[in-house]
C-alpha positions as a printed NumPy array, in Angstrom:
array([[-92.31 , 203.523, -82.83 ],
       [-89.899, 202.904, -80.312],
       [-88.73 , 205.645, -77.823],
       [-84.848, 205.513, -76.8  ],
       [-83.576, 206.92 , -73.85 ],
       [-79.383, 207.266, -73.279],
       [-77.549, 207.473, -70.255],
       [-73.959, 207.331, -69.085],
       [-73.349, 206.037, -65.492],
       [-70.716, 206.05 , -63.175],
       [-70.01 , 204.051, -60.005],
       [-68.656, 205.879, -56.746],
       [-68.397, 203.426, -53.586],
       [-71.785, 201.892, -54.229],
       [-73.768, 204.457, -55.111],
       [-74.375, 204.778, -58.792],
       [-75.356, 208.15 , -60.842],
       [-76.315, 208.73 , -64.386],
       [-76.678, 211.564, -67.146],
       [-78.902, 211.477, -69.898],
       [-77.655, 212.681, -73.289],
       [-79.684, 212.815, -77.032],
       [-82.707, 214.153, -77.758],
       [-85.42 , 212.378, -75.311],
       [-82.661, 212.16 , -71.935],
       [-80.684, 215.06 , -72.524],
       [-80.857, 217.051, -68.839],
       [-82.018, 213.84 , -67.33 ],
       [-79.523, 212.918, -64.349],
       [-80.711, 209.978, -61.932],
       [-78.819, 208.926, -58.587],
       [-79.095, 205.68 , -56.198],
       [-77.083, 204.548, -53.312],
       [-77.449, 200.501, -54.9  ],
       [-77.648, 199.62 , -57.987],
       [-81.228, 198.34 , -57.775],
       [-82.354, 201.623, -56.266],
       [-80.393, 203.849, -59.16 ],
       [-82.225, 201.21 , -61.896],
       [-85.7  , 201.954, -59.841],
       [-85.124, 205.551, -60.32 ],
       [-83.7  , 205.628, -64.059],
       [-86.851, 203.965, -64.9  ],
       [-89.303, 206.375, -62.601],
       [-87.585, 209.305, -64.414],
       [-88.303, 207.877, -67.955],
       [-91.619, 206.895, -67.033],
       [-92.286, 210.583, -65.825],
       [-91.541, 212.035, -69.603],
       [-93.307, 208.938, -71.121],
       [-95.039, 206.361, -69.86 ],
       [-95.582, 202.932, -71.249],
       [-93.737, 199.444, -71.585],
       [-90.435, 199.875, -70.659],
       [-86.853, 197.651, -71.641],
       [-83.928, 198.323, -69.685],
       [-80.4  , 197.572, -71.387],
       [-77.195, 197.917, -69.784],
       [-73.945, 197.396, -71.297],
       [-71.027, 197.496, -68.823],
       [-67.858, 199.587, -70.279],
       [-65.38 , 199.374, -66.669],
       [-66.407, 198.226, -63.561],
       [-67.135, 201.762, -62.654],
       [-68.66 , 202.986, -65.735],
       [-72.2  , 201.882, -67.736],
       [-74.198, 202.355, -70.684],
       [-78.002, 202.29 , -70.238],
       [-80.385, 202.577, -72.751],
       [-83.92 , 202.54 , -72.066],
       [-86.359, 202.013, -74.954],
       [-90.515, 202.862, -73.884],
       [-93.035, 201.377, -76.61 ],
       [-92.269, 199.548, -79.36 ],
       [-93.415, 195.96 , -80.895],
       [-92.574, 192.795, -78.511],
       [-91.065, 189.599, -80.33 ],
       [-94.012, 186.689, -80.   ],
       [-93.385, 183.157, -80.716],
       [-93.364, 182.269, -84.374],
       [-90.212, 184.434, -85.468],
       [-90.879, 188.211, -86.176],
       [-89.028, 191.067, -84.8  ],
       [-89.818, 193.818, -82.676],
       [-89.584, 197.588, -83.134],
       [-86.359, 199.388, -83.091],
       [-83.748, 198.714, -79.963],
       [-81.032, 200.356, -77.993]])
């Protein structure tokens, strides 16, 4: 079973910053001056609690504002049809 980790982000200039919320990411908050260093550190800070296999998903609200979800374990699709484990 599938792991999911929530966080809301917010954009400032170009640095981007994040706060976890739910049971696994609650207290969880995760800063970057680019967006490829914040994503770097969201997933260093989820691997810290649990490590494993690791999906990020980000869904865009504003230009300023973010949903990511981050999901650690779970089943991965293979070719043939089938579905994997739970999702953001």
């Amino acid at each position: 079973m599938a792991s999911v980790y929530n966080f809301k982000a917010s954009l400032s200039g170009k640095a981007w910053s994040a706060t976890g919320f739910g049971d696994k990411a609650d207290g969880i908050e995760v800063s970057g001056d680019s967006e490829i260093e914040f994503t770097v550190a969201l997933k260093a800070a989820v691997s810290e609690k649990e490590p494993g296999y690791l999906r990020v998903d980000k869904t865009l609200i504003t230009p300023k504002r973010a949903y990511y979800c981050l999901m650690v374990g779970g089943a991965v699709a293979s070719g043939g049809g089938g579905g994997g484990g739970g999702g953001c």
